[in-house]
C-alpha positions as CSV (number, residue, x, y, z in Angstrom):
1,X,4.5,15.5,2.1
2,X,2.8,12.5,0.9
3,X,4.4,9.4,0.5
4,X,3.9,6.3,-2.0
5,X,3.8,2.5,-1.5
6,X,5.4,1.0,-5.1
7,X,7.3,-2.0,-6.2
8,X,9.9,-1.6,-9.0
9,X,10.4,-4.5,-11.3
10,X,13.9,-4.6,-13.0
11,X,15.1,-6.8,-15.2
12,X,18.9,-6.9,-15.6
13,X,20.6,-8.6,-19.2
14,X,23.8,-6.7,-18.9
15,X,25.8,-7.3,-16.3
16,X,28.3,-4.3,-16.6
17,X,25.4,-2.1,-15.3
18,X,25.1,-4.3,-12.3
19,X,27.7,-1.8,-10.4
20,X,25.5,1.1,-11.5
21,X,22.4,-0.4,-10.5
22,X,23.5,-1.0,-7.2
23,X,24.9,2.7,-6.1
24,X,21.5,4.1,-7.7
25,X,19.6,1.4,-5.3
26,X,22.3,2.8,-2.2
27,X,21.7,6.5,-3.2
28,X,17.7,6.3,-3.1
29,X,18.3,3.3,0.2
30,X,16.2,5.5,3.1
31,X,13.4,5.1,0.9
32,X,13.8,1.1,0.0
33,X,11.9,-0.8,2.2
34,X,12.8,-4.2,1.0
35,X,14.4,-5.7,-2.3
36,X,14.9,-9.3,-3.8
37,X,17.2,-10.3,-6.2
38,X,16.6,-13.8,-8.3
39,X,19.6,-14.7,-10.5
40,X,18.3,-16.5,-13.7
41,X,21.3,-18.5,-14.5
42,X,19.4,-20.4,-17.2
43,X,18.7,-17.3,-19.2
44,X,21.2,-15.2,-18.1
45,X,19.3,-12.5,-16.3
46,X,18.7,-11.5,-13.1
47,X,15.4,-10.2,-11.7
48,X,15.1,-7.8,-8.7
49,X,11.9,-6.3,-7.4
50,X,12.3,-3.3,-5.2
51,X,9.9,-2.2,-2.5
52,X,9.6,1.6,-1.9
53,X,7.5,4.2,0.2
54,X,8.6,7.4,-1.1
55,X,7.0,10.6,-2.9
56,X,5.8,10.2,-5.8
57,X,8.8,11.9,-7.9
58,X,11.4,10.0,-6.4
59,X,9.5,7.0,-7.1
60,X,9.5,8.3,-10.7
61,X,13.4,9.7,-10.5
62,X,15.2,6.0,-9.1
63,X,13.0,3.9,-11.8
64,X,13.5,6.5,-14.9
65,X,17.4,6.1,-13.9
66,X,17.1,2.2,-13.5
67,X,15.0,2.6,-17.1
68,X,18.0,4.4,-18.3
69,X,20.7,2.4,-17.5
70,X,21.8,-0.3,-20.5
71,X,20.4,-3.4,-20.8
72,X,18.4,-2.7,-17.4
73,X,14.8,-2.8,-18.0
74,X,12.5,-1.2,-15.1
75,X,8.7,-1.1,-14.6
76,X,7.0,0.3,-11.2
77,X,3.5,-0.7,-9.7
78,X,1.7,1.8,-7.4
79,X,-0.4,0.9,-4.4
80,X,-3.3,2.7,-3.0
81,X,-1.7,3.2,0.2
82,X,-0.6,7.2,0.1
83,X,0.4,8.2,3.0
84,X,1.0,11.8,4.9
85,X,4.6,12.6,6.5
C-alpha cells in the first residue's frame, strides 16, 4: 500500500462544527502526523493545518468530510514524497 505525505488547510467560520471537526480529526488520528490550530479572534475564524501520511483515498475521505461540514472550508496539498508500506 502506498502512502501520501499532504497537508490539509481548514478554515473554520462556524463554530458549532467545531465538535464535529474534531471527532472526524480523532477518527482519521493514526494517520495525523501533526496539526496546528491558530484562533483568529479578530475575524472570528480559526485556521488549522493538518499534516497527514496516509493513502491516497483517505487523504481524499477526511478532507471531503471536513469540506462537508458547515461553514468548514478544507483544501489539501500533496507532497512528492509517496511512500511504500
Amino acid at each position: 500500500m502506498q502512502t501520501r505525505v499532504a497537508i490539509i488547510g481548514i478554515i473554520v467560520q462556524n463554530e458549532n462544527s467545531v465538535k464535529e471537526l474534531n471527532s472526524l480529526l480523532h477518527e482519521y488520528g493514526k494517520h495525523i502526523i501533526g496539526r496546528m490550530g491558530i484562533p483568529y479572534r479578530k475575524k472570528q475564524i480559526n485556521i488549522i493545518s493538518i499534516a497527514i501520511d496516509a493513502p491516497q483515498d483517505v487523504i481524499s475521505a477526511l478532507s471531503g468530510k471536513i469540506g462537508k461540514l458547515p461553514g468548514v472550508s478544507a483544501k489539501t496539498a500533496y507532497s512528492g514524497v509517496i511512500t511504500e508500506e
